[in-house]
N, C-alpha and C positions, 0 to 999 in steps of 0.2 A: 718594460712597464707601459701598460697604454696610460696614452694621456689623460686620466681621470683627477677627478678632487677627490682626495683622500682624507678620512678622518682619523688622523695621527692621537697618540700620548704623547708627550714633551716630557723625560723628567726636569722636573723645575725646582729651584728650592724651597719651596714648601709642602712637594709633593709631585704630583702628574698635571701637566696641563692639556686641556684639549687645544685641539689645534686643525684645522682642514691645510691643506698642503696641493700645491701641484707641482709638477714637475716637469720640466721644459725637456723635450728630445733633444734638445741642442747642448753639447757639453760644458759650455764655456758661454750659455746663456748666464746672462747677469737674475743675480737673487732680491725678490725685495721680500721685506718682511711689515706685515699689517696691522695695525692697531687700535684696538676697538676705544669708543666713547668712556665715561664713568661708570662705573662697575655698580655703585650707589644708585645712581640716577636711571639703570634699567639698559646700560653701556654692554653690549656682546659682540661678540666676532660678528652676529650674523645682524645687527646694526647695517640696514640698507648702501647706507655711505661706503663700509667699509665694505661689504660683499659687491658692490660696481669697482671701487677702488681695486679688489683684488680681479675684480674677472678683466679690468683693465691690462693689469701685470701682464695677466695670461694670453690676452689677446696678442700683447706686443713679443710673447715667446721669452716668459721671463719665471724662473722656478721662484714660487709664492707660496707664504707661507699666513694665514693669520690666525691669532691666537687670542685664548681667555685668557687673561689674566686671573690668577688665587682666586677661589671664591665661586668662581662665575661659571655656570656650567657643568660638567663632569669635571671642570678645574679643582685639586685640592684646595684645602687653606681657606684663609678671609680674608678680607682687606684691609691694606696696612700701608694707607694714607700715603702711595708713592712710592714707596720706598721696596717694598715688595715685589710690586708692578713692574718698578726696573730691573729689579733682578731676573723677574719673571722675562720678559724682553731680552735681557742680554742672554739668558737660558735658550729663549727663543733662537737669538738670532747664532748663537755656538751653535744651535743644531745644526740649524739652514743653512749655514758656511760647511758643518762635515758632512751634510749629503751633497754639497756642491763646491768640493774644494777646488773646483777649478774657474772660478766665477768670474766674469768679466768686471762686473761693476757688482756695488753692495748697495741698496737702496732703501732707505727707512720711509713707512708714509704712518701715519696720523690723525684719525679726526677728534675733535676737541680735546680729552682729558689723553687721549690716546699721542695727539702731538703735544702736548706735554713730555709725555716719557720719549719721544720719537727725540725730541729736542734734547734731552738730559742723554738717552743711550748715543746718540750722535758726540755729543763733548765728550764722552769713556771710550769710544772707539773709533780709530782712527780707519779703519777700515773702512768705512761708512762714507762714501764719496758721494751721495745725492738723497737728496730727503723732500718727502712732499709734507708738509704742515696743514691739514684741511681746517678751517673754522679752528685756528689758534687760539686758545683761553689768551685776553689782553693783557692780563698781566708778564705775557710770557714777552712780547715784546720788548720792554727794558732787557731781558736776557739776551735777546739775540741780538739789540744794540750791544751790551757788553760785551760778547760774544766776538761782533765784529770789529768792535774796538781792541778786545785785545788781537787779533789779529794783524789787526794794521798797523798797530805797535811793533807786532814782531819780524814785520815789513820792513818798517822804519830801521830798524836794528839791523837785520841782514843786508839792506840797501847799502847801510854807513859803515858796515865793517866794508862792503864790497867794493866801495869807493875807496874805503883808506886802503885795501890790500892793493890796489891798481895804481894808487896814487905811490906807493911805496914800490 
């Protein structure tokens, strides 16, 4: 395949999603996958931020994918306040793991309404080792305190078992 930007279908659940794609000649190149602004507010794939975001990916030799969310574009469907969107996304992101099941790293990025969801499909898959959040809606912040809060909790737990098994 030469290295171009392709313009993909996604099936999605609620239909076919557009998508532009590239793909790294390296096998075992890590995947990030790209997320556009508010879909209401005039939010698409080809949203400025998010087309430097992804030619970033590609610069650094990294198979990228970003995508419309329902509604948007040759996207099926309408918008459905999030909840769509993520499906749309994890849709997304199943693809772009089976054209690269060999990935080194898995990479979600985000700008505004887009790190939103980046931030929600990140807590459903654990696969998901690095995330960029661009221009984070504010309210998201309480989430990612809680977020790292329970984390540090489940620190604290695994610490204390690993002390009493030693001390035992």
């Amino acid at each position: 395949m030469d290295n171009k930007i392709l313009e993909i279908f996604i099936p999605g659940p609620a239909g076919r999603l557009e998508a532009k794609y590239f793909k790294s000649k390296k096998n075992t190149s890590p995947v990030a996958l790209v997320l556009q602004p508010h879909p209401q507010y005039g939010g698409t794939m080809n949203n400025k931020v998010v087309v430097e975001t992804f030619k970033t990916f590609m610069e650094n030799d990294f198979s990228v994918c970003r995508v419309n969310f329902r509604g948007v574009g040759k996207s099926d469907g309408e918008f459905d306040n999030g909840q769509g969107e993520l499906a749309d996304a994890a849709a997304a992101l199943d693809w772009l793991e089976r054209e690269n099941f060999d990935n080194s790293q898995c990479w979600v990025s985000g700008f505004s309404f887009g790190s939103l969801i980046a931030m929600q499909l990140l807590m459903r898959r654990p696969e998901i080792n690095r995330f960029i959040a661009i221009s984070l809606l504010k309210h998201l912040w309480k989430m990612i305190f809680q977020f790292v809060e329970l984390i540090l909790e489940v620190l604290v737990k695994v610490m204390a078992n690993l002390i009493m098994v030693k001390e035992n």
